[in-house]
C-alpha positions in Angstrom: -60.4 133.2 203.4 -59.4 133.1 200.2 -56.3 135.2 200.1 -55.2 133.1 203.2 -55.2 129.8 200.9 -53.5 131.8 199.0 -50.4 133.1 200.4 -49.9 129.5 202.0 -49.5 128.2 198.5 -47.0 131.2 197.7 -45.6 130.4 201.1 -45.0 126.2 200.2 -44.0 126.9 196.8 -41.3 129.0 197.8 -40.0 126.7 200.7 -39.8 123.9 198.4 -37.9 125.8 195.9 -35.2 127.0 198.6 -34.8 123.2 200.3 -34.0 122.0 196.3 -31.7 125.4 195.8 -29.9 124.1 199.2 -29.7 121.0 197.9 -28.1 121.5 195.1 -25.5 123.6 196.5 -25.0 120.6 199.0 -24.8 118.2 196.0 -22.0 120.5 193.7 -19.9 120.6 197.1 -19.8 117.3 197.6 -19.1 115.9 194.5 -16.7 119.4 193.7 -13.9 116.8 194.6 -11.2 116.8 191.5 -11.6 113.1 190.1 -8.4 111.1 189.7 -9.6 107.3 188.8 -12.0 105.5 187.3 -13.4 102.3 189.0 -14.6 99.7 187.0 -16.6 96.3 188.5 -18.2 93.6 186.0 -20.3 91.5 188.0 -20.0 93.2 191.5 -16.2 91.9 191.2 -13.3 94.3 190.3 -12.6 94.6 186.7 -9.7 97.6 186.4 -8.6 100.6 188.0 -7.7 103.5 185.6 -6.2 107.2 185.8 -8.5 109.8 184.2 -5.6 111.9 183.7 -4.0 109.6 181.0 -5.9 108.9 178.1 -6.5 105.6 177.3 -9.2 103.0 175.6 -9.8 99.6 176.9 -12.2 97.0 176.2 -13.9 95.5 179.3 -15.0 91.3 178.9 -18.1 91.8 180.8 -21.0 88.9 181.8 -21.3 86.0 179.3 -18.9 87.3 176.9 -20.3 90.4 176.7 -18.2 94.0 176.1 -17.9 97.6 176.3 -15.4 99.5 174.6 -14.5 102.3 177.4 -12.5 105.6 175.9 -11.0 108.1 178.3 -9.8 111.6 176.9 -9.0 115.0 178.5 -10.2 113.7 181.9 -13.5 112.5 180.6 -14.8 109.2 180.3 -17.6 107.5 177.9 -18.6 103.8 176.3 -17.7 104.1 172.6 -19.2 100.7 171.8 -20.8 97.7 173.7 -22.6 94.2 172.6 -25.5 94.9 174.6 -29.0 94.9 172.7 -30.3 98.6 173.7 -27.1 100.7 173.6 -28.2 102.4 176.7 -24.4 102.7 178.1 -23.5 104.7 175.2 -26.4 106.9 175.1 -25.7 107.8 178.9 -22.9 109.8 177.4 -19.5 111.5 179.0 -19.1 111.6 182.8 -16.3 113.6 184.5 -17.3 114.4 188.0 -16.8 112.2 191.4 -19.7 110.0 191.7 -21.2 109.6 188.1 -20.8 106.3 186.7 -22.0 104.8 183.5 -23.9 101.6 183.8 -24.4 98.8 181.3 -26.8 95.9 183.0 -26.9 93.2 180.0 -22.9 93.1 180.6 -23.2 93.7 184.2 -20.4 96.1 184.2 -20.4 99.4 186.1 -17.5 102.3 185.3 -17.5 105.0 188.2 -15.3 108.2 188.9 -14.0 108.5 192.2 -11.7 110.9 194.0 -9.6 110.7 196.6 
């Protein structure tokens, strides 16, 4: 009886670790897509469309007068500075693959890479 319990756990253990191995394959694949802009919206409401193969810096005039500074270089993109109390946009770091996007809610901007 015991042994049975057993090899059932051995047996769920390593199903679930194959589904999140498939997944993750699924998930690289999709998002494997070169990225050639970056989308920003402040407030739901289109903000600025830029090319992440041209380096550039801009600073985006979010909610109530609110800002982020937004730096792209080498095809990567992060939030240099921004008004906001907690920072959180600048701790999220660099993004660089389709899909990722950096989110700042006191300014109520969002910056996301897309591809095609």
């Amino acid at each position: 009886m015991e042994m049975k319990k057993h090899k059932k756990e051995v047996i769920l253990i390593v199903t679930i670790l194959a589904i999140s191995f498939l997944l993750l394959i699924v998930n690289r694949f999709i998002f494997s897509k070169p990225a050639r802009y970056l989308e920003i919206t402040v407030d739901g409401n289109h903000y600025e469309t830029l090319d992440l193969n041209q380096d550039t810096e801009i600073l985006v005039k979010g909610y109530q007068g609110g800002t982020n500074r937004i730096v792209i270089q080498n095809g990567k993109v992060h939030v240099s500075d921004a008004s906001c109390p907690d920072k959180i946009c600048i701790h999220q770091g660099t993004i660089e693959q389709t899909g990722e996007s950096i989110v700042c809610l006191p300014n109520r901007m969002i910056a996301q890479i897309m591809g095609k």
